[in-house]
FILO-643902 format. One record per residue: x, z, y of N, C-alpha, C, O in turn; residue number from 1; residue in one letter. Coordinates in steps of 0.02 Angstrom, whole numbers, plus 50000, padded with zeros to 5 digits. Each point is the difference from the previous one (the first is absolute). Layout:
N
<nu X nw Z nv Y cau X caw Z cav Y cu X cw Z cv Y ou X ow Z ov Y k NUM r A>
...
***
This chain:
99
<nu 49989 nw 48368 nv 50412 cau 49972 caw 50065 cav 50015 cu 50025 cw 50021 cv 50068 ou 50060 ow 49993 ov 50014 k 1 r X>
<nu 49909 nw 50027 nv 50018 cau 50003 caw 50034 cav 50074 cu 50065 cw 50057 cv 49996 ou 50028 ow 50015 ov 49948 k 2 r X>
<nu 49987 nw 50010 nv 50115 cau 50042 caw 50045 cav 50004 cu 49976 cw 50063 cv 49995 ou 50035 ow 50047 ov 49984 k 3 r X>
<nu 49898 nw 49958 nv 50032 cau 49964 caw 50068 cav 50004 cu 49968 cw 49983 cv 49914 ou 50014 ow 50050 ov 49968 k 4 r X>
<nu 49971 nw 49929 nv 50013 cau 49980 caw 49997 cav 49931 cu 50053 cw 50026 cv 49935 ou 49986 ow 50018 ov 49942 k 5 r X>
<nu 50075 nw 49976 nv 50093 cau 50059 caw 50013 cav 49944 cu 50027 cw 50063 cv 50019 ou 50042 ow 50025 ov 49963 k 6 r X>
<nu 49933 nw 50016 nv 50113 cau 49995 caw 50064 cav 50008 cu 49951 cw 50029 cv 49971 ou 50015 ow 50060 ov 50000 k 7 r X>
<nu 49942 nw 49933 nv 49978 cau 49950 caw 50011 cav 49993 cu 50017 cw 50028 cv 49923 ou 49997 ow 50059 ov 49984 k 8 r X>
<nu 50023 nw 49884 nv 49970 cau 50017 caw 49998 cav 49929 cu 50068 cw 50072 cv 50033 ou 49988 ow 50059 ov 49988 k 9 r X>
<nu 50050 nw 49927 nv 50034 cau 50068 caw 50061 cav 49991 cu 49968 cw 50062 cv 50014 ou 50018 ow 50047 ov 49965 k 10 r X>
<nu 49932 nw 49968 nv 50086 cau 49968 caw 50062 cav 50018 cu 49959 cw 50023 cv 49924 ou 49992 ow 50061 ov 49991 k 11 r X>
<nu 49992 nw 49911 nv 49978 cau 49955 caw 50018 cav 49954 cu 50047 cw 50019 cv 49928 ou 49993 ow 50046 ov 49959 k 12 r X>
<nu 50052 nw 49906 nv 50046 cau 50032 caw 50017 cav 49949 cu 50063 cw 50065 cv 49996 ou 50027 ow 50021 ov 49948 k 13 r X>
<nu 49982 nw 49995 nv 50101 cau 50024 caw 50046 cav 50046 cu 49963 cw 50082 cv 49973 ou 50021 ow 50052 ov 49973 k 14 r X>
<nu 49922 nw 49925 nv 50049 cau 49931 caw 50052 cav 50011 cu 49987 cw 50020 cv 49925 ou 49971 ow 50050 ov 49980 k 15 r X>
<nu 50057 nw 49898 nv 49982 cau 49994 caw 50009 cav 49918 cu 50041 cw 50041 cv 49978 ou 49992 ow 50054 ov 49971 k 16 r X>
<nu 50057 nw 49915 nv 50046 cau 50079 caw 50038 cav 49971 cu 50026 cw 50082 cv 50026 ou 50049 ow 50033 ov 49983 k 17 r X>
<nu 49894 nw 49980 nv 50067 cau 50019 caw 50054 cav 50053 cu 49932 cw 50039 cv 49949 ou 50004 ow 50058 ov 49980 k 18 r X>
<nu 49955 nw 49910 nv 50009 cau 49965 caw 50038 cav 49944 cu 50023 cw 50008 cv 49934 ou 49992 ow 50056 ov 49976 k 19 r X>
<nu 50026 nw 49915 nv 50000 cau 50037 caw 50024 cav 49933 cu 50046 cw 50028 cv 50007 ou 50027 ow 50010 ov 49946 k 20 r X>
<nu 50005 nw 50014 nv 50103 cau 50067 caw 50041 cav 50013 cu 49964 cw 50057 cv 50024 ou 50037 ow 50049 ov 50003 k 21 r X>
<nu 49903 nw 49963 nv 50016 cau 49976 caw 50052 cav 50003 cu 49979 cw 50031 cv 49965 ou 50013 ow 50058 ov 49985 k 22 r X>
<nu 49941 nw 49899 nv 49990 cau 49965 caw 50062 cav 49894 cu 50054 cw 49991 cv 49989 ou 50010 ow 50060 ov 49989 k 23 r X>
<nu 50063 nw 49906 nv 50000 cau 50026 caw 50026 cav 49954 cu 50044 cw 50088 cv 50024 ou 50023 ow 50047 ov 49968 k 24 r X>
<nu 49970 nw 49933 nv 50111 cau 50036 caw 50053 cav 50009 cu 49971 cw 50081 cv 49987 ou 50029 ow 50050 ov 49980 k 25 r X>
<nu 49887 nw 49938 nv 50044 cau 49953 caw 50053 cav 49975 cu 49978 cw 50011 cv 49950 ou 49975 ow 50056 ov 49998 k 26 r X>
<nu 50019 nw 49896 nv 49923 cau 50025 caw 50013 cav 49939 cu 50038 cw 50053 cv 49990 ou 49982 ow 50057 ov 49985 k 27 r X>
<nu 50074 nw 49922 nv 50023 cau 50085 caw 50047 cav 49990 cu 49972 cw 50069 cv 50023 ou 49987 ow 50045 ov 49960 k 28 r X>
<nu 50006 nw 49962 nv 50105 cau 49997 caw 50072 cav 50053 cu 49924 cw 50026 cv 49966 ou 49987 ow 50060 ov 50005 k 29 r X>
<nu 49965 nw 49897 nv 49961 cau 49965 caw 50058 cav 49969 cu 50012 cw 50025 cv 49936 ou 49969 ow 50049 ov 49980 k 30 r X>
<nu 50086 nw 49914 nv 49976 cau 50024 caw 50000 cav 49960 cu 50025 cw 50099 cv 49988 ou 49977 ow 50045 ov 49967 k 31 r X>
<nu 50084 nw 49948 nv 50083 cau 50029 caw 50040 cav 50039 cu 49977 cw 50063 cv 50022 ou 50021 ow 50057 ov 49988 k 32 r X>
<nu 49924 nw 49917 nv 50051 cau 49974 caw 50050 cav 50025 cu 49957 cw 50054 cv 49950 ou 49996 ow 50060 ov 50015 k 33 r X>
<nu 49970 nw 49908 nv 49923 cau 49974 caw 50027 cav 49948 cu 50081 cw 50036 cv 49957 ou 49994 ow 50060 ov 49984 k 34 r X>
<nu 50033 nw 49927 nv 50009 cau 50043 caw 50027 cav 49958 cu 50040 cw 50068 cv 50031 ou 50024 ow 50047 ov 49969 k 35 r X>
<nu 49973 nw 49936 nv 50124 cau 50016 caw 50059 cav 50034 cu 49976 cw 50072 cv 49997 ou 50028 ow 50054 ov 50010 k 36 r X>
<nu 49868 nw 49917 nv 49964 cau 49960 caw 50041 cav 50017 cu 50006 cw 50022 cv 50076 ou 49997 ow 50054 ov 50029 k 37 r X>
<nu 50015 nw 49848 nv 49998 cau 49965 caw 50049 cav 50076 cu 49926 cw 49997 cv 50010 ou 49961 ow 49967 ov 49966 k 38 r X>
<nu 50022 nw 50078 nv 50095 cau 49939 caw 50000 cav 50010 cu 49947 cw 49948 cv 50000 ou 50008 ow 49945 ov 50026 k 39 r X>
<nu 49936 nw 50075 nv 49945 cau 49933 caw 49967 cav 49966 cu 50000 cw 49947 cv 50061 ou 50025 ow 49944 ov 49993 k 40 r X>
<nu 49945 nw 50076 nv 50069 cau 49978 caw 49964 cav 50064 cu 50084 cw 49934 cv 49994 ou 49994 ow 49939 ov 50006 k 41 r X>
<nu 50058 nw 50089 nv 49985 cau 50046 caw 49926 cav 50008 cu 49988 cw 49945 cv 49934 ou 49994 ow 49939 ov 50001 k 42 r X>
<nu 50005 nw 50092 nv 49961 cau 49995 caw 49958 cav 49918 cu 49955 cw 49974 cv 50016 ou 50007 ow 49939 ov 49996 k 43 r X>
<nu 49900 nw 50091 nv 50039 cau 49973 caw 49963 cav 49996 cu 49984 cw 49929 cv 50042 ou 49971 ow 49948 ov 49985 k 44 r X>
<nu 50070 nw 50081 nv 50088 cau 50017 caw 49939 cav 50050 cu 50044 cw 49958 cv 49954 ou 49974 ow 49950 ov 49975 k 45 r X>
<nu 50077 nw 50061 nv 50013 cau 50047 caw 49961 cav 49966 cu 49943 cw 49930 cv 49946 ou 49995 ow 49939 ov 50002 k 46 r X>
<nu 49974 nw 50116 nv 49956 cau 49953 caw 49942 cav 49934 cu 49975 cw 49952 cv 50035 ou 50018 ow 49941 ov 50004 k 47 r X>
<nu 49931 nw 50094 nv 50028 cau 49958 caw 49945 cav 50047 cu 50034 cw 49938 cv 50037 ou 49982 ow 49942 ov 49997 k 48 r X>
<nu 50072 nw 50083 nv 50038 cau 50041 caw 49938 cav 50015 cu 50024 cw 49955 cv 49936 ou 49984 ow 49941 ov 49998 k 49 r X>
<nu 50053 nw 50087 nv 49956 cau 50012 caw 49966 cav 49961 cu 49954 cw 49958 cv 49971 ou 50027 ow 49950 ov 49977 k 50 r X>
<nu 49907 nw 50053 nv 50015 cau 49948 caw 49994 cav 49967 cu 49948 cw 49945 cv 50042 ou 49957 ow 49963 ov 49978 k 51 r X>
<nu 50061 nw 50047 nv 50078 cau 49969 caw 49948 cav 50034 cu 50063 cw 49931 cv 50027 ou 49989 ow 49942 ov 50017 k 52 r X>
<nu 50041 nw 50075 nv 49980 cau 50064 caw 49964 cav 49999 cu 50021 cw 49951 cv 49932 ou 50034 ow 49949 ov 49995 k 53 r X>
<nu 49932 nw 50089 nv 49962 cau 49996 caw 49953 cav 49910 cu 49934 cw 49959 cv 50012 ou 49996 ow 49946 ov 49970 k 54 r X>
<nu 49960 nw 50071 nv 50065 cau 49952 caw 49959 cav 49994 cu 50009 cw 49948 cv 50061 ou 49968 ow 49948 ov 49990 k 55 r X>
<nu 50051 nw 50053 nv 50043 cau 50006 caw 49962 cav 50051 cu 50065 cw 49922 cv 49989 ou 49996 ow 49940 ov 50015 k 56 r X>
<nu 50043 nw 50091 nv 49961 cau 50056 caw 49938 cav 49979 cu 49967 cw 49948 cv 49954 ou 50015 ow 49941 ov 49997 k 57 r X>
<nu 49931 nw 50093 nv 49965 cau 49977 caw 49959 cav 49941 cu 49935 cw 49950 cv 50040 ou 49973 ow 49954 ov 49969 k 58 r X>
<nu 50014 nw 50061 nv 50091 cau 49950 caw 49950 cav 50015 cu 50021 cw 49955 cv 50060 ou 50050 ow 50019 ov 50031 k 59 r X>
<nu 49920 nw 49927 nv 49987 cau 50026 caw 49944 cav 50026 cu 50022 cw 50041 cv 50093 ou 49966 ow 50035 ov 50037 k 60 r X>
<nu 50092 nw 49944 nv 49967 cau 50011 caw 50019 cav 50080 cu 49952 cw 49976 cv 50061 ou 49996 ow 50018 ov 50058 k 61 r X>
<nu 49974 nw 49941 nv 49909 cau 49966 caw 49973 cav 50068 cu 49907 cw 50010 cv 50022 ou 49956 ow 49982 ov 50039 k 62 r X>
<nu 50054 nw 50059 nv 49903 cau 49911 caw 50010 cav 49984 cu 50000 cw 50053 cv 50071 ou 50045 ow 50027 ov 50031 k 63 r X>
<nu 49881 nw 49973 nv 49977 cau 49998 caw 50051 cav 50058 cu 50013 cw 50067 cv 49971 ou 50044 ow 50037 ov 50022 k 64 r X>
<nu 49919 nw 49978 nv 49933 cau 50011 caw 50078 cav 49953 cu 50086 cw 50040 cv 50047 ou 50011 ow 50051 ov 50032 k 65 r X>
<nu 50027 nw 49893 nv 49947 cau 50040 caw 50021 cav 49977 cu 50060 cw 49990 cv 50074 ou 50056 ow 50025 ov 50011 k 66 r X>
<nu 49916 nw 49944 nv 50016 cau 50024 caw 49988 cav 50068 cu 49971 cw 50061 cv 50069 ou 50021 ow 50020 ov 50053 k 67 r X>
<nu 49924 nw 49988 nv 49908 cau 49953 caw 50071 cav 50044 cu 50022 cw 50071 cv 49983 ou 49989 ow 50045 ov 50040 k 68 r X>
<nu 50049 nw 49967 nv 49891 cau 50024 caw 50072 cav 49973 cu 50065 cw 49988 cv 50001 ou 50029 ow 50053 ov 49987 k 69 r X>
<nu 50020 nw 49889 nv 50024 cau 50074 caw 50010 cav 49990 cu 50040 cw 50046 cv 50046 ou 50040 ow 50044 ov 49982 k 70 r X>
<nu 49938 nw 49936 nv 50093 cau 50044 caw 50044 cav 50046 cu 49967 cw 50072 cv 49975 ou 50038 ow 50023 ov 49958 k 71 r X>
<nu 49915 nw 50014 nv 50051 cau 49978 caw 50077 cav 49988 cu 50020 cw 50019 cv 49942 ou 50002 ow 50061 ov 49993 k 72 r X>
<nu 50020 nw 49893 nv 49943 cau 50010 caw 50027 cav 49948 cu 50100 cw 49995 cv 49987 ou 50029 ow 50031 ov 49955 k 73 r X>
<nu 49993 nw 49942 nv 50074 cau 50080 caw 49999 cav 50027 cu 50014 cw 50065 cv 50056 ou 50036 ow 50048 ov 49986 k 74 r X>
<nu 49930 nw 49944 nv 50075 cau 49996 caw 50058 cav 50053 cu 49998 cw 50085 cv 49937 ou 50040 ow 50046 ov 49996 k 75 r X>
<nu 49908 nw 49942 nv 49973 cau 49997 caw 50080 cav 49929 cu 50047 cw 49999 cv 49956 ou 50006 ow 50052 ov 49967 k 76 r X>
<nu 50040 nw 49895 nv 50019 cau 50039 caw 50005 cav 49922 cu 50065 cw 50016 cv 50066 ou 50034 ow 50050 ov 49986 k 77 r X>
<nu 49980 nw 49923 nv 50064 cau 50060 caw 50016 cav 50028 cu 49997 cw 50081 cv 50000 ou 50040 ow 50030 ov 49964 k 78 r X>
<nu 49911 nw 50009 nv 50079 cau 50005 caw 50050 cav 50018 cu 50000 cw 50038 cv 49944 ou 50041 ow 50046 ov 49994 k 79 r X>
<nu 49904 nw 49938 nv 49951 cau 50040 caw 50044 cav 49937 cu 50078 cw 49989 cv 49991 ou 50042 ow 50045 ov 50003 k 80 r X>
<nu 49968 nw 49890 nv 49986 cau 50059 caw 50011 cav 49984 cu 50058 cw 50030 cv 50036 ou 50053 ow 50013 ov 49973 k 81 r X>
<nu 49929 nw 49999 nv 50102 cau 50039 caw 50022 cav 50066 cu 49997 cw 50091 cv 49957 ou 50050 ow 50032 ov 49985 k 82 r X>
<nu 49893 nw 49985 nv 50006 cau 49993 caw 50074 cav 49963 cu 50030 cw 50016 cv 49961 ou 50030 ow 50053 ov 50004 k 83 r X>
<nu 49976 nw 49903 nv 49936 cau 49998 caw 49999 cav 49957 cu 50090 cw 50042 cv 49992 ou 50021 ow 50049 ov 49969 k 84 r X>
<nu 50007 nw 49902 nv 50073 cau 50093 caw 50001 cav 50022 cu 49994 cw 50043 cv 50028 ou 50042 ow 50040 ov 49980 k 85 r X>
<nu 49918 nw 49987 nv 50073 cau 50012 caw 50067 cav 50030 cu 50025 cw 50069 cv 49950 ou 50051 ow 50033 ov 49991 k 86 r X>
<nu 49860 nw 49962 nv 49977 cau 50012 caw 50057 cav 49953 cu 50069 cw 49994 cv 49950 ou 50040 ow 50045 ov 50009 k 87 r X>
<nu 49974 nw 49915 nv 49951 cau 50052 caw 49978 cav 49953 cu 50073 cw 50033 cv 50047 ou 50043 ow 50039 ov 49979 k 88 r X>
<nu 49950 nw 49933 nv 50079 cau 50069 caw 50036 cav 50036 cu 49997 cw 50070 cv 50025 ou 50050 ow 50033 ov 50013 k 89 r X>
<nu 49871 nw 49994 nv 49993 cau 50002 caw 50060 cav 50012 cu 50017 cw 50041 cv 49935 ou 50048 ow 50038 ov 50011 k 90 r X>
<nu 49931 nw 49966 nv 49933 cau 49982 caw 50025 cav 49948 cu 50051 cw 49985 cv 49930 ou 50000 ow 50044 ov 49956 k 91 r X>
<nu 50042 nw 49895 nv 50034 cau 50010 caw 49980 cav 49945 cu 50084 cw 49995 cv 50025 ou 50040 ow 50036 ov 49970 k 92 r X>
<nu 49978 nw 49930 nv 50070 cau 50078 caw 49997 cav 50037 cu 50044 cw 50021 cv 49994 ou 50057 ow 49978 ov 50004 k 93 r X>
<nu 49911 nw 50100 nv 49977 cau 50056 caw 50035 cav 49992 cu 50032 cw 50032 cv 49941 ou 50055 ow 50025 ov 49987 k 94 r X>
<nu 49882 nw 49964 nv 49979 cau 49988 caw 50020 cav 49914 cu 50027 cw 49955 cv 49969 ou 50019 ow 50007 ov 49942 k 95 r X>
<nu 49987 nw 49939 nv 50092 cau 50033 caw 49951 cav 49946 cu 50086 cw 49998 cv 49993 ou 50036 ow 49979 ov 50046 k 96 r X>
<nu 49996 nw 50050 nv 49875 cau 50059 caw 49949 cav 49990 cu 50020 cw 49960 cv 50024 ou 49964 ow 49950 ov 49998 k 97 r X>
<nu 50092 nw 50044 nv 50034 cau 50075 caw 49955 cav 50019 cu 50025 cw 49987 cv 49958 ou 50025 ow 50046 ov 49967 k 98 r X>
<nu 49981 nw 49888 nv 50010 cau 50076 caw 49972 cav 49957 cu 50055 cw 50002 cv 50017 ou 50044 ow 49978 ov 49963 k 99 r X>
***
């Protein structure tokens, strides 16, 4: 196998693992974010990421589908999730118990 061919395999598998570490991370934070009762507009950024992020791990990495919606749909789950921590540190931080 070529040298660019076995980059090729690490970029992808990479691209995989950087996706499942993402729904899982937008899972959790809508998890969270529903139980906060934060606002409708974040929960619902939050789902959608999560939600397109479940469907996306489950189909082949290399199909075009899925090679044409990965970056725009990573670029939306980050920035929810960039929100997501905003609000949580604006709002929740301070309310919360210390052990």
């Amino acid at each position: 196998m070529s040298k660019r061919g076995q980059s090729t395999e690490v970029d992808r598998a990479e691209s995989k693992m950087d996706l499942r570490h993402l729904r899982r991370e937008s899972r959790t934070a809508l998890e969270l974010a529903i139980v906060a009762m934060a606002p409708s507009e974040l929960v619902d950024r939050l789902a959608v990421a999560a939600g397109l992020l479940e469907a996306l791990v489950e189909l082949p990495t290399d199909s075009s589908p899925v090679i044409a919606i990965v970056p725009g749909v990573a670029t939306r789950a980050r920035s929810a999730l960039e929100d997501w921590q905003r609000w949580h540190h604006e709002h929740l931080e301070g309310k919360m118990p210390r052990s």
